[in-house]
N, C-alpha and C positions, 0 to 999 in steps of 0.2 A: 599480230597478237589476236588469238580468238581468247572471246569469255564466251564460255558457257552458262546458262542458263539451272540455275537447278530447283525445282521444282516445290513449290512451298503449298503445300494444303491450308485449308481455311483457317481452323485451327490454330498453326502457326502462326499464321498471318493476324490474327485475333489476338494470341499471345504478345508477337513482337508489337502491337497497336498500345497493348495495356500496359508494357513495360516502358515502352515511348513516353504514353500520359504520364506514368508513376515518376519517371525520371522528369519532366516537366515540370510536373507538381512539385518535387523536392527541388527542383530548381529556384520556380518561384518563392518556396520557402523559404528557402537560403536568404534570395535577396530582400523580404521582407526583415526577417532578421538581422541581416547585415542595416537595414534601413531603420529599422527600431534600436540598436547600439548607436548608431550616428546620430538621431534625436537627441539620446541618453546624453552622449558625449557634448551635444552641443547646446543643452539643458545644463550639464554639470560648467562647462566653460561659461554660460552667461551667469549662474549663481559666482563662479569665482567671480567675474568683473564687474558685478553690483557689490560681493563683499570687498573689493580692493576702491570701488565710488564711495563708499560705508566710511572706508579706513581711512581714506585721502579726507575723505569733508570732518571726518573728527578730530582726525592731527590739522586742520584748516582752522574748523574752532576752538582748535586747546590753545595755537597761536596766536589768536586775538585778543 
């Protein structure tokens, strides 16, 4: 199997560099993002199981 070689000017080469970083960059974004919803979601999960500690110790003192 030959591979050939073809020929890429600076320019190019500059180009494909900045599309590289750009595609990085929206990568890392992403997972920041995806990392800020997962907080959210796990901010919203510990408000439910303080409002269900809330609801447990009130139906605990209305039985008393």
């Amino acid at each position: 199997m030959v591979i050939k070689a073809t020929p890429i000017t600076l320019e190019q080469l500059k180009r494909k560099e900045v599309e590289a970083a750009q595609l990085e960059a929206n990568v890392l974004g992403e997972a920041r993002e995806v990392s800020a919803r997962a907080v959210s979601a796990r901010a919203v999960e510990a408000r439910a199981v303080s409002a269900r500690a809330v609801a447990a110790r009130a139906a605990a003192a209305a039985r008393a």
